[in-house]
CHARMM internal coordinates of N, CA and C (Angstrom, degrees):
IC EDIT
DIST 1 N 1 CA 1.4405
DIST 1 CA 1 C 1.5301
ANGL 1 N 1 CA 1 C 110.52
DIST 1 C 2 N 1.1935
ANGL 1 CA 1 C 2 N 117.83
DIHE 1 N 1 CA 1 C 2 N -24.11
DIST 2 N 2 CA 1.5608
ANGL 1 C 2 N 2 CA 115.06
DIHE 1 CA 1 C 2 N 2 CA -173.90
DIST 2 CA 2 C 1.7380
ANGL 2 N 2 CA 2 C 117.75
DIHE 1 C 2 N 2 CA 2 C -87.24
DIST 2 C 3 N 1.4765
ANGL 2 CA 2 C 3 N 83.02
DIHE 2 N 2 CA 2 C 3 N -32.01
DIST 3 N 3 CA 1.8007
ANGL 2 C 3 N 3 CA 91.12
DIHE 2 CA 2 C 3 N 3 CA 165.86
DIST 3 CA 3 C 1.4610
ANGL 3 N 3 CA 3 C 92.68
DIHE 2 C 3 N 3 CA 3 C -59.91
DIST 3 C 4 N 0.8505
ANGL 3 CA 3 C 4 N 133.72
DIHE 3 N 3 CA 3 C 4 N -62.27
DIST 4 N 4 CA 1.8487
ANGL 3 C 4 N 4 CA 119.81
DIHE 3 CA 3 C 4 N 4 CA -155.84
DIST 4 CA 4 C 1.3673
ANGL 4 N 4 CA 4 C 110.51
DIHE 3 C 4 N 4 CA 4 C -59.80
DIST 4 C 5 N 1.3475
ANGL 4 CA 4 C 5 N 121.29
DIHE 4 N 4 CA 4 C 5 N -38.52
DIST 5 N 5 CA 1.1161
ANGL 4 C 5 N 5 CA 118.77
DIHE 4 CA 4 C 5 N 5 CA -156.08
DIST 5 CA 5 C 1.6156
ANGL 5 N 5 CA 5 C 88.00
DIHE 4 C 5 N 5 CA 5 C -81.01
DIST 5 C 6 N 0.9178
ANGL 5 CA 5 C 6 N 121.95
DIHE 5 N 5 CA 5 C 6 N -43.85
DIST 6 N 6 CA 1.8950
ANGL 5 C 6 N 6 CA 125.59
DIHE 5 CA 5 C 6 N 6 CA -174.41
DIST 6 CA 6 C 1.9666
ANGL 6 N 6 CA 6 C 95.98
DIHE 5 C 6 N 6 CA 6 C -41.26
DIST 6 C 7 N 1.0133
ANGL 6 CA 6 C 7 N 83.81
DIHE 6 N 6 CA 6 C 7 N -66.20
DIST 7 N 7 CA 1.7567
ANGL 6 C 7 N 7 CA 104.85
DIHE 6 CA 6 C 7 N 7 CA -178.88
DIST 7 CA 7 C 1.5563
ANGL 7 N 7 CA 7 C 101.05
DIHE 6 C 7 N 7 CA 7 C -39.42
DIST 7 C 8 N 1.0166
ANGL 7 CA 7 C 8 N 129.02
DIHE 7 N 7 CA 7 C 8 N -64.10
DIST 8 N 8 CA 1.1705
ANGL 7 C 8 N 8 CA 130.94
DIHE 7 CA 7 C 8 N 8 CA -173.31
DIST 8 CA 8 C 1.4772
ANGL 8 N 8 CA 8 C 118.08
DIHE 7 C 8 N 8 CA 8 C -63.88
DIST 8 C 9 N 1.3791
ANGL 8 CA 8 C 9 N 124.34
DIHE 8 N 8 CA 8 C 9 N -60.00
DIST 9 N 9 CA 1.7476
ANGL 8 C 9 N 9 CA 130.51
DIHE 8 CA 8 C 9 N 9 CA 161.50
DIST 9 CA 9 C 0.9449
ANGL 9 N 9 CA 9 C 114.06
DIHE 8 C 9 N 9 CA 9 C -40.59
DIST 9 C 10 N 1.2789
ANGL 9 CA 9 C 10 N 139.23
DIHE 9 N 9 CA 9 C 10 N -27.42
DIST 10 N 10 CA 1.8021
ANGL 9 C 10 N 10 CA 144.17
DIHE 9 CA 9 C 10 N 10 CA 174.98
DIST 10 CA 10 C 1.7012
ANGL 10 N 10 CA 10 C 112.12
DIHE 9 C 10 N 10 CA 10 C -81.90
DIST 10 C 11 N 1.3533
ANGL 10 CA 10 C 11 N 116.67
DIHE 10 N 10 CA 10 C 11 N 25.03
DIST 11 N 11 CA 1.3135
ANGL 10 C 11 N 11 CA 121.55
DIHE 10 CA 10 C 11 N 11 CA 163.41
DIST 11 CA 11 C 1.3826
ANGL 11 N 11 CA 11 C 127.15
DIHE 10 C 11 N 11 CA 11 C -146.53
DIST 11 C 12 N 1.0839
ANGL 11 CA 11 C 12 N 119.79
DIHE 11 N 11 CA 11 C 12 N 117.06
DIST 12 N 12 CA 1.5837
ANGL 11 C 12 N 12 CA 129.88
DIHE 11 CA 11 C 12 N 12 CA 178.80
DIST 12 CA 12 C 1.2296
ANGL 12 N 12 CA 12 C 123.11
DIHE 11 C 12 N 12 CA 12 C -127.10
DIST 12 C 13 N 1.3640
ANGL 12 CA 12 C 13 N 128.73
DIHE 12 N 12 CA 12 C 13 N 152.70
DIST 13 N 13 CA 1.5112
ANGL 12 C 13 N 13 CA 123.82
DIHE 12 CA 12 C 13 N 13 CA -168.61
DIST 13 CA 13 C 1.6348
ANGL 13 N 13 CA 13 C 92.35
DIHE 12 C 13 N 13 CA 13 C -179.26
DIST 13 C 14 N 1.8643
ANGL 13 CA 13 C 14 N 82.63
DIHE 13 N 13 CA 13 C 14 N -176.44
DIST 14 N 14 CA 2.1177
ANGL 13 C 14 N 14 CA 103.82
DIHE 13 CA 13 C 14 N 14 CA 178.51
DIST 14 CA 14 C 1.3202
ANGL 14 N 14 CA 14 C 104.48
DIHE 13 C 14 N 14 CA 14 C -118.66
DIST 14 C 15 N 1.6022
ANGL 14 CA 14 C 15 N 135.02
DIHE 14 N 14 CA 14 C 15 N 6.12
DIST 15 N 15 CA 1.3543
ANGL 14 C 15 N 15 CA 121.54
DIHE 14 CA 14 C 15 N 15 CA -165.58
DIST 15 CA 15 C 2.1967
ANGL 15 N 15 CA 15 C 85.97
DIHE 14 C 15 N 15 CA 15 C -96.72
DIST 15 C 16 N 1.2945
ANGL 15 CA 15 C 16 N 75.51
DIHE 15 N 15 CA 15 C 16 N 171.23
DIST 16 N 16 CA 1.5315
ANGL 15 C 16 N 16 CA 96.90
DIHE 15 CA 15 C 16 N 16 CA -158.72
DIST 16 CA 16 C 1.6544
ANGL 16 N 16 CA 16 C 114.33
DIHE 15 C 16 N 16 CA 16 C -58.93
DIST 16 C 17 N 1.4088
ANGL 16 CA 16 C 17 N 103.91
DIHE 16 N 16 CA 16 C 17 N -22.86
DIST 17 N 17 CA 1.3579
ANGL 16 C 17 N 17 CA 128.08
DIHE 16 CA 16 C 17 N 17 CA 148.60
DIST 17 CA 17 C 1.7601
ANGL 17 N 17 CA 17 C 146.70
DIHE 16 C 17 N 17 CA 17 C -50.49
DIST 17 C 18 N 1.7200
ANGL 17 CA 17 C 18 N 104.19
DIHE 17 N 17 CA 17 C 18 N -21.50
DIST 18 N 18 CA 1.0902
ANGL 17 C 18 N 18 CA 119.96
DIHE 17 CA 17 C 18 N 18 CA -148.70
DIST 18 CA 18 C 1.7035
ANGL 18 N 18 CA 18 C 99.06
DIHE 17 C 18 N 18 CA 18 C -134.14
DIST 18 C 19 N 0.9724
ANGL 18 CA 18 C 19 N 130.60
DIHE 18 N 18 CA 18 C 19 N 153.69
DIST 19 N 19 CA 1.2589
ANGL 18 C 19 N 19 CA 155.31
DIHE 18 CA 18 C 19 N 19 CA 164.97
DIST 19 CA 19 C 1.4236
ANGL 19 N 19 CA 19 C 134.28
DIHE 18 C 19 N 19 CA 19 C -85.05
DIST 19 C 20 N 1.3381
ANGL 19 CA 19 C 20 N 149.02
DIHE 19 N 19 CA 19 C 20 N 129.92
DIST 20 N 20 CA 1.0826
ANGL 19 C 20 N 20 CA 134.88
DIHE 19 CA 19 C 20 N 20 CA 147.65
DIST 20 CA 20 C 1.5674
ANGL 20 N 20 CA 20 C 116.15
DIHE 19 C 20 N 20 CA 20 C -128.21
DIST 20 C 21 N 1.3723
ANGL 20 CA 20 C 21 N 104.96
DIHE 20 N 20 CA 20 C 21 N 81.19
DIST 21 N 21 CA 2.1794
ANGL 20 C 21 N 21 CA 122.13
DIHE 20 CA 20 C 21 N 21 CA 159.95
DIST 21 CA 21 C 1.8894
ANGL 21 N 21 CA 21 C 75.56
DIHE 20 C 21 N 21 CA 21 C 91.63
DIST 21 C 22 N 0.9007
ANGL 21 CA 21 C 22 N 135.98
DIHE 21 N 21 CA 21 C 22 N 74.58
DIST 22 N 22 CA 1.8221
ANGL 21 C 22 N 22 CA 144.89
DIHE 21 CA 21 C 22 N 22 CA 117.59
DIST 22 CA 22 C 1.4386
ANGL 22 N 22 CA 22 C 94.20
DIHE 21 C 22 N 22 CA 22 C -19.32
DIST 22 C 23 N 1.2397
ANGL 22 CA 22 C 23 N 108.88
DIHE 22 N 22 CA 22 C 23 N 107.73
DIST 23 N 23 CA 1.5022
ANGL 22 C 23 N 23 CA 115.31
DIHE 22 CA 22 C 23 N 23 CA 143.91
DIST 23 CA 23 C 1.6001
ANGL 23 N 23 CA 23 C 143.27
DIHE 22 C 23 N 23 CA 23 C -114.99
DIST 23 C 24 N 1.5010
ANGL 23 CA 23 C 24 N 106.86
DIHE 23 N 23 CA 23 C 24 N 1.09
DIST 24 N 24 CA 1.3292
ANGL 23 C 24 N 24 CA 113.69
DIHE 23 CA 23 C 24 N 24 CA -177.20
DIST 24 CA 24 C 1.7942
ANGL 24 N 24 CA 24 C 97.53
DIHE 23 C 24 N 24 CA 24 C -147.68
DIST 24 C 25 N 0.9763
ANGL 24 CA 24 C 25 N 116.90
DIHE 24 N 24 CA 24 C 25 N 163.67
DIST 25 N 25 CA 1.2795
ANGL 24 C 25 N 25 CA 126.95
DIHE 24 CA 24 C 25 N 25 CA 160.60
DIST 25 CA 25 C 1.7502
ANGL 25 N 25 CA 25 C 115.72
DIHE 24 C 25 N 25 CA 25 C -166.47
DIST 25 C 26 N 1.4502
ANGL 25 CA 25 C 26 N 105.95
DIHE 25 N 25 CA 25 C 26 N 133.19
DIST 26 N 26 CA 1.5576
ANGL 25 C 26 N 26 CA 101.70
DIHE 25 CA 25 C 26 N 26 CA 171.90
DIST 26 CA 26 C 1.7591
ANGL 26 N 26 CA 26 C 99.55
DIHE 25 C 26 N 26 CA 26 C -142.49
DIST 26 C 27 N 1.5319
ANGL 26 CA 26 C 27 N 101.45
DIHE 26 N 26 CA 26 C 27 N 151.51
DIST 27 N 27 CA 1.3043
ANGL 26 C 27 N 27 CA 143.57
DIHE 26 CA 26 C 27 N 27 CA -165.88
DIST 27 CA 27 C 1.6331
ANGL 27 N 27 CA 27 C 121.51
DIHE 26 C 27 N 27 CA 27 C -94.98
DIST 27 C 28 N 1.5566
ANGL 27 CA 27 C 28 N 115.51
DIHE 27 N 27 CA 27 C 28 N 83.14
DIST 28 N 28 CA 1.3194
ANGL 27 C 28 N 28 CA 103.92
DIHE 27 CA 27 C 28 N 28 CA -168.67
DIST 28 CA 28 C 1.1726
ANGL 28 N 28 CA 28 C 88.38
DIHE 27 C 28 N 28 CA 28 C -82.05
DIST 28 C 29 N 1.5223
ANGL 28 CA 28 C 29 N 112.53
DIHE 28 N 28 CA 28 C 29 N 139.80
DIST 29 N 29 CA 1.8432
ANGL 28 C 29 N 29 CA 118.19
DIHE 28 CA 28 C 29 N 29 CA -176.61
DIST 29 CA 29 C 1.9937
ANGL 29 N 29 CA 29 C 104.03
DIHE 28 C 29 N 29 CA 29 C -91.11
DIST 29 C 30 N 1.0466
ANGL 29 CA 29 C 30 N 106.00
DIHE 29 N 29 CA 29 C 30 N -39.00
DIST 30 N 30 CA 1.3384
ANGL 29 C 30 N 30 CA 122.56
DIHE 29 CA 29 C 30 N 30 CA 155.68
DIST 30 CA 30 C 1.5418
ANGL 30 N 30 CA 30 C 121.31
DIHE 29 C 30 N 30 CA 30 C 0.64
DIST 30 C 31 N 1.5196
ANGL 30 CA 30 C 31 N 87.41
DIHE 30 N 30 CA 30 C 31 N -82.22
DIST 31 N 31 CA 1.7550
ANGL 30 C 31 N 31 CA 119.13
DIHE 30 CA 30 C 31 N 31 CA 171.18
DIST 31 CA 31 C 1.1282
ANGL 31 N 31 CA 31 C 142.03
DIHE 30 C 31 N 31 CA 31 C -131.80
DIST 31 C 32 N 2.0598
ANGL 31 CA 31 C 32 N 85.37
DIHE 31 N 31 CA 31 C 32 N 47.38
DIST 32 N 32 CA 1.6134
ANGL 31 C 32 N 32 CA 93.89
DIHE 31 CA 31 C 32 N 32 CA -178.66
DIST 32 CA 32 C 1.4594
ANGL 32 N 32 CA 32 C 133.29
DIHE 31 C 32 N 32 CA 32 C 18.09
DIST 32 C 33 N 1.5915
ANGL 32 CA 32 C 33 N 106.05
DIHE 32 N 32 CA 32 C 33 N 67.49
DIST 33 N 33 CA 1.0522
ANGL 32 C 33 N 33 CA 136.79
DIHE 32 CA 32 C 33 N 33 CA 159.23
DIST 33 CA 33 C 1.3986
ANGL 33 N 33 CA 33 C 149.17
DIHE 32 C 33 N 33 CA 33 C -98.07
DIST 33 C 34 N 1.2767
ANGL 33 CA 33 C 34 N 151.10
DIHE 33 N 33 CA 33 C 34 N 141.58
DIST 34 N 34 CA 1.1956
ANGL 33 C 34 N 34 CA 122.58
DIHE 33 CA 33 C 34 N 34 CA -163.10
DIST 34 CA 34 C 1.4511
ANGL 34 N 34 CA 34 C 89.39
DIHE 33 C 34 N 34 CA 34 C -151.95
DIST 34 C 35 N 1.3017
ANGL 34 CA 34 C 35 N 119.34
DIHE 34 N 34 CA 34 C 35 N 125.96
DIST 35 N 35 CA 1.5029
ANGL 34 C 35 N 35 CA 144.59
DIHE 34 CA 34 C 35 N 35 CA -159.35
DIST 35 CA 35 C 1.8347
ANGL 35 N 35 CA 35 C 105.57
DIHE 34 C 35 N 35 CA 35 C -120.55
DIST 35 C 36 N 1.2297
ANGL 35 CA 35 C 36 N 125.29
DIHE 35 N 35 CA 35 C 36 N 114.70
DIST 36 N 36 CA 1.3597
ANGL 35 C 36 N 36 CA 150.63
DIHE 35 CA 35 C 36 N 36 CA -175.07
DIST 36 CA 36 C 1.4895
ANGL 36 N 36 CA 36 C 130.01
DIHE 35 C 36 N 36 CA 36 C -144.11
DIST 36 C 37 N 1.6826
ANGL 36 CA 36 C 37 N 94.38
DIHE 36 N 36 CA 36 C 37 N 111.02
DIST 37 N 37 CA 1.3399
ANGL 36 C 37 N 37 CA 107.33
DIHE 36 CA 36 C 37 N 37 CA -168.37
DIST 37 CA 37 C 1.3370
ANGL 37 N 37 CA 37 C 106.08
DIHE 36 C 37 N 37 CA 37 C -107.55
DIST 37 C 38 N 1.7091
ANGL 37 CA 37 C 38 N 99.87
DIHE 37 N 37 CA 37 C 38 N 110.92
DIST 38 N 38 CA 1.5700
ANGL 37 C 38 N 38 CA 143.28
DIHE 37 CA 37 C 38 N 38 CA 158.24
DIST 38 CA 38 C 1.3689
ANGL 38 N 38 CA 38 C 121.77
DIHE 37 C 38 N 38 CA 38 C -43.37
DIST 38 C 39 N 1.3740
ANGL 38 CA 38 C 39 N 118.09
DIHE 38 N 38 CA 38 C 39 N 57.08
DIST 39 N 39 CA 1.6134
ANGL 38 C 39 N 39 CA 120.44
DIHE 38 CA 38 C 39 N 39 CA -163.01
DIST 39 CA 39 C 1.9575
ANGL 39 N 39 CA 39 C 108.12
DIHE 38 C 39 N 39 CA 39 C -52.34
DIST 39 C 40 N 1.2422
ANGL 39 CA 39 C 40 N 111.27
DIHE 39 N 39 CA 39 C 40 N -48.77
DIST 40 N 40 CA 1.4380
ANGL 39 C 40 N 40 CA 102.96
DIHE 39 CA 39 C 40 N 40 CA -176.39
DIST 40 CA 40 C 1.2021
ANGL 40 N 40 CA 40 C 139.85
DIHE 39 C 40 N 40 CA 40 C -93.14
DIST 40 C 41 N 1.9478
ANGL 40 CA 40 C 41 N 100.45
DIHE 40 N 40 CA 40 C 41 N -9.31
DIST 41 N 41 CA 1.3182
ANGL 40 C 41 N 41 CA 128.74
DIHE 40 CA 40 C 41 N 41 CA 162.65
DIST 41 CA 41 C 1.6318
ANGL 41 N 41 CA 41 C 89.67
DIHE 40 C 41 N 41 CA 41 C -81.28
DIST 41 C 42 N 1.2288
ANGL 41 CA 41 C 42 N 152.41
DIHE 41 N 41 CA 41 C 42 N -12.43
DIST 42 N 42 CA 1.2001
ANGL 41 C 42 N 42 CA 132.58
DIHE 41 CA 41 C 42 N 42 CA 169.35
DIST 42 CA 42 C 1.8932
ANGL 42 N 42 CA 42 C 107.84
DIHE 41 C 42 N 42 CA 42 C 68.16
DIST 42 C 43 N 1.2723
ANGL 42 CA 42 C 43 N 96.52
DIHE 42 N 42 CA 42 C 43 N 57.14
DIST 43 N 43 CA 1.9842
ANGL 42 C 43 N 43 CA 90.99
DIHE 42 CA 42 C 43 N 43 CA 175.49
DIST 43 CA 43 C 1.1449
ANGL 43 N 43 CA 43 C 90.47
DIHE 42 C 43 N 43 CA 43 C -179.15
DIST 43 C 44 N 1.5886
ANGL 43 CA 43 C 44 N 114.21
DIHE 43 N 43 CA 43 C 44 N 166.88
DIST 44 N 44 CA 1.5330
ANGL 43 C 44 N 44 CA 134.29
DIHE 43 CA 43 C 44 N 44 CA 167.46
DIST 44 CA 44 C 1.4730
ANGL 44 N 44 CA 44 C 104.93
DIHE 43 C 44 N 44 CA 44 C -101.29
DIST 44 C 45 N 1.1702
ANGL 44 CA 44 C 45 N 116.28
DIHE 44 N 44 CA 44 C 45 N 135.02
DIST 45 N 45 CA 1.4255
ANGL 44 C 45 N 45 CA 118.41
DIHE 44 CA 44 C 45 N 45 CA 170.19
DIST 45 CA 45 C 1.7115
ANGL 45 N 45 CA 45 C 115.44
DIHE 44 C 45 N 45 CA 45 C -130.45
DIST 45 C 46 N 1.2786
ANGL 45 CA 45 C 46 N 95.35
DIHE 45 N 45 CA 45 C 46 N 137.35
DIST 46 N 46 CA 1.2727
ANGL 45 C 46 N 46 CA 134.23
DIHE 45 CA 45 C 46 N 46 CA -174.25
DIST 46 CA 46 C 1.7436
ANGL 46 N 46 CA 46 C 129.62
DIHE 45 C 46 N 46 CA 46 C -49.01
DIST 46 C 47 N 1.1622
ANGL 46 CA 46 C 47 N 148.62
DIHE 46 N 46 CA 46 C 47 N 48.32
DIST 47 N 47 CA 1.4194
ANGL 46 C 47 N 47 CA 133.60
DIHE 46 CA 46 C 47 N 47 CA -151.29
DIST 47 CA 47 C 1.6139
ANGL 47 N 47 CA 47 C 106.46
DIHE 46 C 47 N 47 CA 47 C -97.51
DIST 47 C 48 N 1.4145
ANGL 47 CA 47 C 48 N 118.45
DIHE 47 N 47 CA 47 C 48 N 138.35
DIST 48 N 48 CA 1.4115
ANGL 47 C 48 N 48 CA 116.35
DIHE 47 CA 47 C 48 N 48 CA 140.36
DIST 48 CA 48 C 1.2322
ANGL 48 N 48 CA 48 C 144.53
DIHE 47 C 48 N 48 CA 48 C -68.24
DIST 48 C 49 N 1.0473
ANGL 48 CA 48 C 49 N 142.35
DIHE 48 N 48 CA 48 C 49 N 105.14
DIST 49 N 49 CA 1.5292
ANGL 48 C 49 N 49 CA 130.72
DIHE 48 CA 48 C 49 N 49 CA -138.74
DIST 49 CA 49 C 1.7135
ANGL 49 N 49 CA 49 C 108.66
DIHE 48 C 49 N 49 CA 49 C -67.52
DIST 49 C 50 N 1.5704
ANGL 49 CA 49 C 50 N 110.16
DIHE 49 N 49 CA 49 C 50 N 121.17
DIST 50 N 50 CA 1.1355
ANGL 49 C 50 N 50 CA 112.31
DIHE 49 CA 49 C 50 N 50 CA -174.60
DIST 50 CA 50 C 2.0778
ANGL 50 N 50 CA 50 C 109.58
DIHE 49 C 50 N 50 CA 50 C 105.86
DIST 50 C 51 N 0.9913
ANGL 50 CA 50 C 51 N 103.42
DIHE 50 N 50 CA 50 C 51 N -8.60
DIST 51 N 51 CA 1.4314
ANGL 50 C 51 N 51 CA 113.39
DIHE 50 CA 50 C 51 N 51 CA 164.07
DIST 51 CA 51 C 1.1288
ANGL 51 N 51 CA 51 C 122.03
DIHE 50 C 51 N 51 CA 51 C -84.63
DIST 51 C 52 N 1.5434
ANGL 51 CA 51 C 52 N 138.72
DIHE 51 N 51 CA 51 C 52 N 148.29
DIST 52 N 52 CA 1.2506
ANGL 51 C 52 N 52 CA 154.91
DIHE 51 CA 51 C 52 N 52 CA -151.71
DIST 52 CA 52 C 1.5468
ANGL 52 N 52 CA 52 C 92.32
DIHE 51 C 52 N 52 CA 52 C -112.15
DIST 52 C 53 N 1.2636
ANGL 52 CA 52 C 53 N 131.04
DIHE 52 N 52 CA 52 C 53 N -49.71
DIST 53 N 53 CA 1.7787
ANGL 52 C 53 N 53 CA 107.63
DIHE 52 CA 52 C 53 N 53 CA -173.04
DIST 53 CA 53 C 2.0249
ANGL 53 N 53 CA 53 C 94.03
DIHE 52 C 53 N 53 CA 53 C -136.63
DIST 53 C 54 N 1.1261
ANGL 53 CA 53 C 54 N 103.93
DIHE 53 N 53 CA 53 C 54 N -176.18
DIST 54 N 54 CA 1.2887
ANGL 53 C 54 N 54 CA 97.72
DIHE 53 CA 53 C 54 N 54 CA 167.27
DIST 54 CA 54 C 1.5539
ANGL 54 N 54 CA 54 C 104.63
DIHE 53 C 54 N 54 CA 54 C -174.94
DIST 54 C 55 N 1.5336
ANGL 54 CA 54 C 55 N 129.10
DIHE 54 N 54 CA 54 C 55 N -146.53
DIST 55 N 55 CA 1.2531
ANGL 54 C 55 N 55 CA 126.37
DIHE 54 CA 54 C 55 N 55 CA -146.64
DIST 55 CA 55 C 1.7490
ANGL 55 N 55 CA 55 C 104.83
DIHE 54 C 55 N 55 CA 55 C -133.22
DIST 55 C 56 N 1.1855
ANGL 55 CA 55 C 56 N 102.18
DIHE 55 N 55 CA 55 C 56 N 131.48
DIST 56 N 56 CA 1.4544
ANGL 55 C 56 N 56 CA 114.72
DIHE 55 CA 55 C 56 N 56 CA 179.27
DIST 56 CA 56 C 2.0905
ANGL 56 N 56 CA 56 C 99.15
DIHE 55 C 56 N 56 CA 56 C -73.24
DIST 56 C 57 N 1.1536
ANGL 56 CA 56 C 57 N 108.23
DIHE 56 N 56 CA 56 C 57 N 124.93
DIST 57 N 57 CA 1.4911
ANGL 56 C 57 N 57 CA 134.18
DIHE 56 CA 56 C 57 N 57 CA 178.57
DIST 57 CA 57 C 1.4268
ANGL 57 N 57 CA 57 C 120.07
DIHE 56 C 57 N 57 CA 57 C -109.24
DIST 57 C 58 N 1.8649
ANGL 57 CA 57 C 58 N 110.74
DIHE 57 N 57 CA 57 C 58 N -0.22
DIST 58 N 58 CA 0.9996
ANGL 57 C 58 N 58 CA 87.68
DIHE 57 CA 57 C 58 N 58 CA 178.26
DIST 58 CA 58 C 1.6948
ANGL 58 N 58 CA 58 C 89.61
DIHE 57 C 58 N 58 CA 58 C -172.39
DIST 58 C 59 N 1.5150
ANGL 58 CA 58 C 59 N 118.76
DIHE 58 N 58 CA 58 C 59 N 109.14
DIST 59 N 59 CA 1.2854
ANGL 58 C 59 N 59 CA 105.01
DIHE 58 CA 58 C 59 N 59 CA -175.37
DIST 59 CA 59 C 1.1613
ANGL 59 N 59 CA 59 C 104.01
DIHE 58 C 59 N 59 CA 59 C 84.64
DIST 59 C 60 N 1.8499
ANGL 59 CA 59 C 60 N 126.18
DIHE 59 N 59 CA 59 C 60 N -173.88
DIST 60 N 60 CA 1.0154
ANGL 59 C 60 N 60 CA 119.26
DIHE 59 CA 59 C 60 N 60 CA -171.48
DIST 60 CA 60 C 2.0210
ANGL 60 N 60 CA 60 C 106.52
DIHE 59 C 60 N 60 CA 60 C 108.99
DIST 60 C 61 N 1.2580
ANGL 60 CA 60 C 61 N 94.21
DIHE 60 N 60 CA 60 C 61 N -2.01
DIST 61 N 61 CA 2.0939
ANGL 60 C 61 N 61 CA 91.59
DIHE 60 CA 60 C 61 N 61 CA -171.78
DIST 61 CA 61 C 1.5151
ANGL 61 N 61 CA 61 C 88.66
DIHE 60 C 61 N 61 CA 61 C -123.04
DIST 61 C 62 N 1.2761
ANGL 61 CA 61 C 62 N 112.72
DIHE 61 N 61 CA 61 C 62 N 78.35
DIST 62 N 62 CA 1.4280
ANGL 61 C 62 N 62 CA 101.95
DIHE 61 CA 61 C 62 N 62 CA -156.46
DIST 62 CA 62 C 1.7675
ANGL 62 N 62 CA 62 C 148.61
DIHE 61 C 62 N 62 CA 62 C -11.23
DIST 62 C 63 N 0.7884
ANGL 62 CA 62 C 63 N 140.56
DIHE 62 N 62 CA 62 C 63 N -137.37
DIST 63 N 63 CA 1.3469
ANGL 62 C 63 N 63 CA 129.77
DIHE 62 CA 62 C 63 N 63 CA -153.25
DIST 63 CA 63 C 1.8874
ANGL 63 N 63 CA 63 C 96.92
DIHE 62 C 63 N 63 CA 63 C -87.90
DIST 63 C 64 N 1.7679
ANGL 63 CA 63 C 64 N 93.37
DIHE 63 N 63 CA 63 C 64 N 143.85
DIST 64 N 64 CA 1.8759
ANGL 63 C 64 N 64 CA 86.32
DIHE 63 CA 63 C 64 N 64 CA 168.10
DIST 64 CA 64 C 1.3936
ANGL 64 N 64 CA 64 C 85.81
DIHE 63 C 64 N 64 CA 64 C 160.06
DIST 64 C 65 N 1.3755
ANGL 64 CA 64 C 65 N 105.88
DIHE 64 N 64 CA 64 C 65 N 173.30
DIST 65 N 65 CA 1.1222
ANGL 64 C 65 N 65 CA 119.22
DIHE 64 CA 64 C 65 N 65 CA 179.67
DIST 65 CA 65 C 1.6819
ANGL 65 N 65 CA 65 C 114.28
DIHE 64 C 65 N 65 CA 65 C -103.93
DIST 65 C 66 N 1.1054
ANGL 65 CA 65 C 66 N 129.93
DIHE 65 N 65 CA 65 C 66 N 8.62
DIST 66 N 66 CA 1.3099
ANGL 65 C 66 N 66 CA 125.57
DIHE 65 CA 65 C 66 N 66 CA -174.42
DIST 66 CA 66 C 2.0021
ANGL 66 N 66 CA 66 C 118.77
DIHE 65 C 66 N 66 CA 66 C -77.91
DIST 66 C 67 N 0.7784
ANGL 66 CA 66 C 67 N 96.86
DIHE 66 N 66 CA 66 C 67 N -177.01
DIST 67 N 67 CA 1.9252
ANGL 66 C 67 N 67 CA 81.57
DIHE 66 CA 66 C 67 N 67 CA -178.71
DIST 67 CA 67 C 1.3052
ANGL 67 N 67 CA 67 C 130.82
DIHE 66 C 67 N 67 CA 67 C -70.51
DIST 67 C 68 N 1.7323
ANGL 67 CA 67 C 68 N 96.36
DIHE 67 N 67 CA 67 C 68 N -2.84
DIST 68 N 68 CA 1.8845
ANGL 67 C 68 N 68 CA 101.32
DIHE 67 CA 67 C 68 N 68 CA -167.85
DIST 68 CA 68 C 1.7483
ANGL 68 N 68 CA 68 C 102.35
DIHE 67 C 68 N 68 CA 68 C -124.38
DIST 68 C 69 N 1.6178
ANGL 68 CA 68 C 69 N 109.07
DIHE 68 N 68 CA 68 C 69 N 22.91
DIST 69 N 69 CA 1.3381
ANGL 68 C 69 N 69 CA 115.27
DIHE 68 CA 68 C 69 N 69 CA -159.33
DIST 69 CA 69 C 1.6000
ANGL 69 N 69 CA 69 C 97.63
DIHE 68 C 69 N 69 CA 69 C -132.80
DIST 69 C 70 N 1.2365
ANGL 69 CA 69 C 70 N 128.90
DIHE 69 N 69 CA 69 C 70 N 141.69
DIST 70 N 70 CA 1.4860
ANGL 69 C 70 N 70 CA 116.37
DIHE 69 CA 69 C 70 N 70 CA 157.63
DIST 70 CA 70 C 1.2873
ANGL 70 N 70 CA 70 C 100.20
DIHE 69 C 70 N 70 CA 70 C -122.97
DIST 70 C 71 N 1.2289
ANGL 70 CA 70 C 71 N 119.19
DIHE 70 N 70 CA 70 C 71 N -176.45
DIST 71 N 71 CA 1.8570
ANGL 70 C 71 N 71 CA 134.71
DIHE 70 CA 70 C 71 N 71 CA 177.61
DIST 71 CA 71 C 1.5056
ANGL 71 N 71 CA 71 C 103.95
DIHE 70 C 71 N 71 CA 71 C -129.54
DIST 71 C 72 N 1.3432
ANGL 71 CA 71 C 72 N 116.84
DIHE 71 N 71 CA 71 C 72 N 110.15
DIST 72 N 72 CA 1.5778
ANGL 71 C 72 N 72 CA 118.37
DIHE 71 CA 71 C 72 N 72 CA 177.24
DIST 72 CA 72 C 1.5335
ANGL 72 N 72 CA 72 C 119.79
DIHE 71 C 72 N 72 CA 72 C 26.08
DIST 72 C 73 N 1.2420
ANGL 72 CA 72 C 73 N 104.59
DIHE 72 N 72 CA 72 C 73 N 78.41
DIST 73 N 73 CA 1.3929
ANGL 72 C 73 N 73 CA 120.39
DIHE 72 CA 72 C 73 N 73 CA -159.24
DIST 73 CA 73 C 2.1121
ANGL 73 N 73 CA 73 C 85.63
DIHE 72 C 73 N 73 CA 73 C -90.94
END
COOR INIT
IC SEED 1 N 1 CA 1 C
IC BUILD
């Protein structure tokens, strides 16, 4: 188990795939959804549960205050 987790912490990025410092995530059970907030990529992104990448919903133009921007959300 610790090999994996090593494996896994040793990668960060902005593609729709990738992470940079995840700090929240919630689960609409509803519509098998899975909601993850991208603190340094600055956006929420979007998953279908069981999908490999998915879509920024919120933010994502990096950091700012304007309507299409968040700041370490």
């Amino acid at each position: 188990e610790s090999a994996n987790m090593s494996h896994v912490e040793g990668f960060y990025g902005n593609s729709t795939s990738l992470f940079y410092h995840p700090i929240g995530l919630v689960l609409d059970q509803t519509g098998n959804t899975l909601y993850i907030a991208d603190y340094n990529n600055d956006r929420v992104m979007k998953y279908i549960v069981g999908a490999s990448s998915g879509t920024a919903v919120a933010g994502g133009h990096s950091y700012g205050w304007n309507l299409t921007q968040l700041y370490r959300p």
